[in-house]
N, C-alpha and C positions, 0 to 999 in steps of 0.2 A: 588412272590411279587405281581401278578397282584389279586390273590384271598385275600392278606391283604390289598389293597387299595380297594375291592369292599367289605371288611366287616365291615359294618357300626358300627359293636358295639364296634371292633377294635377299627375302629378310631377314635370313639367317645370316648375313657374310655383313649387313650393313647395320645390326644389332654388334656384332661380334667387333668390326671397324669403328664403330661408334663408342662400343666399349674402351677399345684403345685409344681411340684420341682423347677420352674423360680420364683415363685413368695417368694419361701422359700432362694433360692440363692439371690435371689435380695434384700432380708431384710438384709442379712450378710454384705450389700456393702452399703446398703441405703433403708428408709424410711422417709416420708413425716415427719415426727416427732418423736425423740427419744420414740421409745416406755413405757420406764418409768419414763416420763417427764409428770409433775403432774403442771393442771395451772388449780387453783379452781377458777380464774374469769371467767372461759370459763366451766364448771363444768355441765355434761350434753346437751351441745348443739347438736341441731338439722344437720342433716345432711345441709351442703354450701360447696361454693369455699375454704376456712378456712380448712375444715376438712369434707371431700366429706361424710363419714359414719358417723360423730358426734363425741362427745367424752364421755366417761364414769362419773360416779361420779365423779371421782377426775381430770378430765379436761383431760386424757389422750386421746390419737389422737386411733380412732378405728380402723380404716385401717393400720396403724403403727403396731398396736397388734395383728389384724388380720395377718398381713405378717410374724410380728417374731411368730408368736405363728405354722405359716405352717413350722416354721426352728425348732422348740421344738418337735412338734408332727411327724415330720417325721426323725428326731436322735432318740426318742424312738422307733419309729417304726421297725426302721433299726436295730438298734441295738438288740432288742428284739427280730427280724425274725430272725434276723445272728444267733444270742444264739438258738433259736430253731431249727435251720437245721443244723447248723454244729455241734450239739450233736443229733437231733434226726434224720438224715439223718444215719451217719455211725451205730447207733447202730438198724434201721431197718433193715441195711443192712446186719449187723451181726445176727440179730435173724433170717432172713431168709437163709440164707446161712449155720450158725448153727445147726437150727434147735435143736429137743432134750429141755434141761434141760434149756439152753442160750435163746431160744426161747418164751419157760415159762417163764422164769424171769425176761424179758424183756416185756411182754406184759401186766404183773399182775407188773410192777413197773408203765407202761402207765394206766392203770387200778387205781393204788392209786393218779397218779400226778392228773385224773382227777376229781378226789373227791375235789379236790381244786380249786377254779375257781379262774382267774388272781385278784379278788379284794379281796378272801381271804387268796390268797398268800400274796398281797399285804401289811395286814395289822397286819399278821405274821408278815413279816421283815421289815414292819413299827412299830412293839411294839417291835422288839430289834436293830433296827438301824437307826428308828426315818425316817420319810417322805422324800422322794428327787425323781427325775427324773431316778436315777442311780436304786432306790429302783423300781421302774417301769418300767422299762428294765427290771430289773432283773424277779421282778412274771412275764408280761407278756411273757416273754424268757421261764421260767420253764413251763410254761404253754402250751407253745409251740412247747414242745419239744416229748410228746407221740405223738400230734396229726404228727409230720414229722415221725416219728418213723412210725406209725401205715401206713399211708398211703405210707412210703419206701416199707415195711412188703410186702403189701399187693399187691405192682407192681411189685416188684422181686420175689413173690414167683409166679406169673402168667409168668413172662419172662424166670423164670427156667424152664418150663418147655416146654418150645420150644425145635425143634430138633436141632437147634444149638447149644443150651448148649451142650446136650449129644454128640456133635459131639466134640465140645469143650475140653470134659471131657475126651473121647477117646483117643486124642491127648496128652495125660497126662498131662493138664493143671490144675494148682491146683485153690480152691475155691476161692480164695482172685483175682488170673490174670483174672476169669472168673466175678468177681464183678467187679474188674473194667476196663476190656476191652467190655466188653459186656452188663452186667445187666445193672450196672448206664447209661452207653450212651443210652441205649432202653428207660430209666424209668425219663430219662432225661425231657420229655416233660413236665410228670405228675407233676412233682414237680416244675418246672418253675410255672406250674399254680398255685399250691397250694400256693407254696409264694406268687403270689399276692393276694390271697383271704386271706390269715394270715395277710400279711401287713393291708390289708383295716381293720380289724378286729382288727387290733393292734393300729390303728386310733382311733376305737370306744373304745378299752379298755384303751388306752392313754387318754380320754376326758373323760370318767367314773371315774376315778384313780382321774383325775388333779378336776374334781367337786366335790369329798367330802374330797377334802384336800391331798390325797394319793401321789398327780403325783410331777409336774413341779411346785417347790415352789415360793412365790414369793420374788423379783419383777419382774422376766420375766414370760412373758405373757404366757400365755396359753389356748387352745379354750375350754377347759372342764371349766377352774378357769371361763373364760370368763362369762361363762353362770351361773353360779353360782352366779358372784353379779350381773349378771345381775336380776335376779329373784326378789333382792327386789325391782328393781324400773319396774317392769313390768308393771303395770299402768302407771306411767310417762314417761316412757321413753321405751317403746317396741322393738325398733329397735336395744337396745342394745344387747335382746338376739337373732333377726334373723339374725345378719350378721355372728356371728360366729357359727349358728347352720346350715347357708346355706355353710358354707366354711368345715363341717364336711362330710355334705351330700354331695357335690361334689366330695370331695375325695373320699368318701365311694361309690361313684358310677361310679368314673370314674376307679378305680382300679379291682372291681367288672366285669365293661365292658369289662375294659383291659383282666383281667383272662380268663374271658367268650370266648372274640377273639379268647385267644392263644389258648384255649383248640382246635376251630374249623381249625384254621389254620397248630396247631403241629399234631394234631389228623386228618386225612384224612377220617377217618373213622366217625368222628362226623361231618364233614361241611356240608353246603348245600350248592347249588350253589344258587346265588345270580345276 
């Protein structure tokens, strides 16, 4: 406990991440202004007491959007990483334990998913089941799902071969009680961190997906959509595309720190004293 209170990048990524999941819970209960509540007399105004960030073309409250849009992008997110680790978790952990034919055919299936990047998945199953939030869960899940895979692979095939397994093995314990009394608990760290570099990551392909139409349809808000109209009034009105591109970077940097932490703190062998 006392070397995570003295690691600054810890605590900075998991104030920062903490921040966003309060301010994404707190749109669910409330916001300064329905967020698609449209008042074209007030139609681009400048940030006031009124409407502390301004409000968009169509008079919408921006800090409003801004807050449901941290409740949009972090259900995809979740949902997308869930999809990736709970398919590409157990089947790294069968290709390594398999080994053989099971091994192969799992690494040359990770090998084709990645020939597809989450926005050409996306529009795959955007041209036979049309745009939605659900459709962007979905690619960026599949997409997520070798790199858990590959990165299981590659920590259980180094924790097999510790003397503990083989001691393990001695005691006639079969390959499945040794996966999960021993591998996972070992390899447990490594993938803590990974999700959170996926999630951040699922951030940035959530807000790519929702700016060229692919993601979080409208009328709820979204911080990719955001920036998208904000772009035609970027001469008039510029502030429209920095609040939601500073609310992307923050998450994308406080999740990052987060990761960065756990790795020093779970990993004893990576820290530095501080």
């Amino acid at each position: 406990m006392r070397r995570v209170l003295r690691h600054r990048n810890l605590a900075i990524g998991a104030a920062l991440s903490l921040g966003l999941l309060a301010m994404a819970l707190t749109s669910l209960l409330w916001t300064p202004y329905p967020p698609t509540a449209i008042d074209i007399l007030h139609r681009l105004a400048a940030p006031g007491w009124a409407h502390p960030l301004g409000t968009d073309a169509f008079g919408r409250d921006e800090l409003s959007m801004v807050m449901a849009g941290a409740q949009s992008t972090l259900s995809v997110a979740l949902i997308a990483v869930g999809v990736g680790a709970g398919i590409g978790i157990p089947l790294g952990a069968l290709a390594s334990a398999a080994g053989g034919w099971t091994d192969a055919l799992v690494m040359r299936l990770s090998d084709l998913a990645f020939a597809f990047p989450a926005l050409l998945t996306a529009v795959m199953i955007t041209a036979l089941a049309g745009p939605g939030a659900e459709n962007a869960m979905l690619a960026i899940g599949i997409f997520n799902i070798p790199v858990f895979a590959r990165v299981t692979r590659g920590a259980a095939l180094a924790v097999r071969e510790q003397d503990f397994i083989m001691a393990a093995r001695a005691t006639g314990r079969g390959e499945l009680g040794i996966m999960r009394r021993h591998v996972l608990p070992n390899i447990s760290a490594v993938l803590v961190v990974q999700i959170t570099i996926q999630f951040a990551l699922a951030i940035i392909a959530d807000a790519g997906l929702s700016y060229v139409g692919l993601g979080t349809q409208p009328p709820f808000p979204s911080w990719g959509r955001m920036l998208n109209d904000a772009q035609t009034y970027i001469y008039h009105a510029p502030l429209l595309a920095v609040f939601p591109g500073i609310a992307i970077t923050l998450a994308v940097l406080g999740l990052n720190l987060l990761g960065d932490g756990l790795r020093d703190v779970l990993d004893p062998r990576l820290s530095t004293r501080r």
